[in-house]
ZADO-1210 file (C-alpha; in nm, 4 decimals, padded with zeros to 6 digits):
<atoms>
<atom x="-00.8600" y="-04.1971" z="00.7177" code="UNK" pos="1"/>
<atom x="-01.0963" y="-03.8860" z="00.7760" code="UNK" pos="2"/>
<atom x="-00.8674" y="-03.7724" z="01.0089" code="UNK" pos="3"/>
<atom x="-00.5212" y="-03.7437" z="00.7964" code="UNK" pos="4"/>
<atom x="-00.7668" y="-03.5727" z="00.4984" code="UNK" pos="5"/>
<atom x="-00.8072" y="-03.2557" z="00.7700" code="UNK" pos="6"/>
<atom x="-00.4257" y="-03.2551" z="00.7630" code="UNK" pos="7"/>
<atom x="-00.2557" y="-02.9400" z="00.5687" code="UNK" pos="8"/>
<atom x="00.0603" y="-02.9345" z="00.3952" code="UNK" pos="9"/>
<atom x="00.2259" y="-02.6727" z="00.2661" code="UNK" pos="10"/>
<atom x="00.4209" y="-02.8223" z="-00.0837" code="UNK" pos="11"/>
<atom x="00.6943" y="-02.5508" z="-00.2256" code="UNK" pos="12"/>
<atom x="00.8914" y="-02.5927" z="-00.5348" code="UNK" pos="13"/>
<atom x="01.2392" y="-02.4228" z="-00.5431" code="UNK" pos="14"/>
<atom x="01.3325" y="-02.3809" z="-00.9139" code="UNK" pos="15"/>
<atom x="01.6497" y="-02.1728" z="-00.8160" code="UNK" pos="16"/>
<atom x="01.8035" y="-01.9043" z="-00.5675" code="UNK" pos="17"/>
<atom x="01.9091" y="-01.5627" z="-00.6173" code="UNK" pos="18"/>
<atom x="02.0603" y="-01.3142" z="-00.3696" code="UNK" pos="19"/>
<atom x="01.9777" y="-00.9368" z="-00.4226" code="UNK" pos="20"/>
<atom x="01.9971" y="-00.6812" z="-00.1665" code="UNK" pos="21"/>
<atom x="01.6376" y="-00.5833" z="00.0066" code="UNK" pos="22"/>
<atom x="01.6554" y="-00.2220" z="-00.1468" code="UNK" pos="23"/>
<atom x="01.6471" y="-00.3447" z="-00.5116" code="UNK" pos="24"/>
<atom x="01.3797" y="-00.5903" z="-00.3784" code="UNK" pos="25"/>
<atom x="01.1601" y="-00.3494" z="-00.2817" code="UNK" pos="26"/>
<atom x="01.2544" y="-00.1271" z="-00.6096" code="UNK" pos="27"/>
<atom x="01.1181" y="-00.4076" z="-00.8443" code="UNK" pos="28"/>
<atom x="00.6814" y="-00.3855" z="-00.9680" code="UNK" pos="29"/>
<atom x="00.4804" y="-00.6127" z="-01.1591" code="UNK" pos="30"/>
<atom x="00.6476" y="-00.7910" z="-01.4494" code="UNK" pos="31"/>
<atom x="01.0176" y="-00.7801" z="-01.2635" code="UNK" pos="32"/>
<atom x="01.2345" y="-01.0543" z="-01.3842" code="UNK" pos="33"/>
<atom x="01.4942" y="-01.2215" z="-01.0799" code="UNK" pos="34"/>
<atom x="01.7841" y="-01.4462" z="-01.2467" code="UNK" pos="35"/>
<atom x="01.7819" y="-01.7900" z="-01.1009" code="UNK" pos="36"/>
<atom x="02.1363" y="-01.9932" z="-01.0431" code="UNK" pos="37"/>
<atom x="02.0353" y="-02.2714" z="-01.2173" code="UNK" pos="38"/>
<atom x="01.9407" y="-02.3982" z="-01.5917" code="UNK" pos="39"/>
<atom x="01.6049" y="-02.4628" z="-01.7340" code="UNK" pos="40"/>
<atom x="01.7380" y="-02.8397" z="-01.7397" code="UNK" pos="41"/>
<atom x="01.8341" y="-02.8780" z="-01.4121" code="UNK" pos="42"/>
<atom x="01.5934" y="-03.0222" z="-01.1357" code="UNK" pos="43"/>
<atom x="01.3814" y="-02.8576" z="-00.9225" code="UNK" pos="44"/>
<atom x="01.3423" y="-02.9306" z="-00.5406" code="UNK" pos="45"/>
<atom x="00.9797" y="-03.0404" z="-00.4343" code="UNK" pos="46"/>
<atom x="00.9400" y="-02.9460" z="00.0002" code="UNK" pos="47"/>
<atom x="00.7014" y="-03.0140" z="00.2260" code="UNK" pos="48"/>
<atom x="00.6180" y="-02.8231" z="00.5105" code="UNK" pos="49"/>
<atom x="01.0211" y="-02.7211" z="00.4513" code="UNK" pos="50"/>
<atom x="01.1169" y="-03.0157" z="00.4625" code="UNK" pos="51"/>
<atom x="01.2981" y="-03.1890" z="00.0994" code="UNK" pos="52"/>
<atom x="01.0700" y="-03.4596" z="-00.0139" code="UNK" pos="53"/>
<atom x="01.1666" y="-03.5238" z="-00.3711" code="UNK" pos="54"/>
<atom x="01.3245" y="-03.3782" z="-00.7463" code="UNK" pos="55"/>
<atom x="01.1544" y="-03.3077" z="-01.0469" code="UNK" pos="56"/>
<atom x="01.1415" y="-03.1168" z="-01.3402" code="UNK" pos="57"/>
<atom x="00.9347" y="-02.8530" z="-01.5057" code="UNK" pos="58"/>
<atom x="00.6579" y="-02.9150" z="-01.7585" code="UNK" pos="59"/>
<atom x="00.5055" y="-02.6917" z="-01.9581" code="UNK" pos="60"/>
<atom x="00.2077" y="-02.7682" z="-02.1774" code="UNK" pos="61"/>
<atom x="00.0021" y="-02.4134" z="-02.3232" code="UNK" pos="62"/>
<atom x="00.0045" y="-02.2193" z="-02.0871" code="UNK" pos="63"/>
<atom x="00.0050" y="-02.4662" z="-01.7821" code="UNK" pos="64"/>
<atom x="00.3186" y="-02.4850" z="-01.5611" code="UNK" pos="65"/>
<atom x="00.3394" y="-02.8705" z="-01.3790" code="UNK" pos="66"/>
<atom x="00.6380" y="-03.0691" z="-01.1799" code="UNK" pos="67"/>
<atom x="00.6912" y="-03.4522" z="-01.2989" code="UNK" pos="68"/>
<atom x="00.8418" y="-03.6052" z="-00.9829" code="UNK" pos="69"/>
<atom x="01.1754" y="-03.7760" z="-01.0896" code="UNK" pos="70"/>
<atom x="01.3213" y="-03.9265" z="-00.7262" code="UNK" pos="71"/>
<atom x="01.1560" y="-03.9107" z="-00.4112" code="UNK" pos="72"/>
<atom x="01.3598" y="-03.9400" z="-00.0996" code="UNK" pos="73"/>
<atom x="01.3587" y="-04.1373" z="00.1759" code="UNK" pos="74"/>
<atom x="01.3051" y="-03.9932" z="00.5200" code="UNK" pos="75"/>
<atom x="01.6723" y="-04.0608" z="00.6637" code="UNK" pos="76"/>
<atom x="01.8095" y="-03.8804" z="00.3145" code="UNK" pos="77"/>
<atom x="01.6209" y="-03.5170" z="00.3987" code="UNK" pos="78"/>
</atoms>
């Protein structure tokens, strides 16, 4: 077990996408706000080393930002 604790993963959450062009990319400082495609209702996408390992959605309690897991995938579904 010591072994897989050495292991790292990198865990991403994709809330949404957006497609801008790299010069207004590089125009935008601190406090910039990028408009998602999606809904504050839809699901996010939990990844794993880039890989799609399960939905969930957003919590917010104060000023803490979480993901509940809703589904988790099998590996022959990713």
């Amino acid at each position: 077990m010591s072994a897989v604790k050495k292991v790292d993963v990198e865990i991403s959450v994709v809330l949404g996408k957006a497609v801008m062009p790299i010069h207004q990319l590089l125009k935008m400082g601190r406090g910039a706000v990028i408009e998602l495609d999606t809904n504050q209702d839809e699901p996010v996408f939990v990844y794993a080393n880039n890989r799609l390992i399960a939905r969930g959605e957003i919590i917010v309690s104060g000023e803490k930002i979480a993901v509940s897991i809703t589904d988790t995938l099998k590996a022959y579904e990713t």
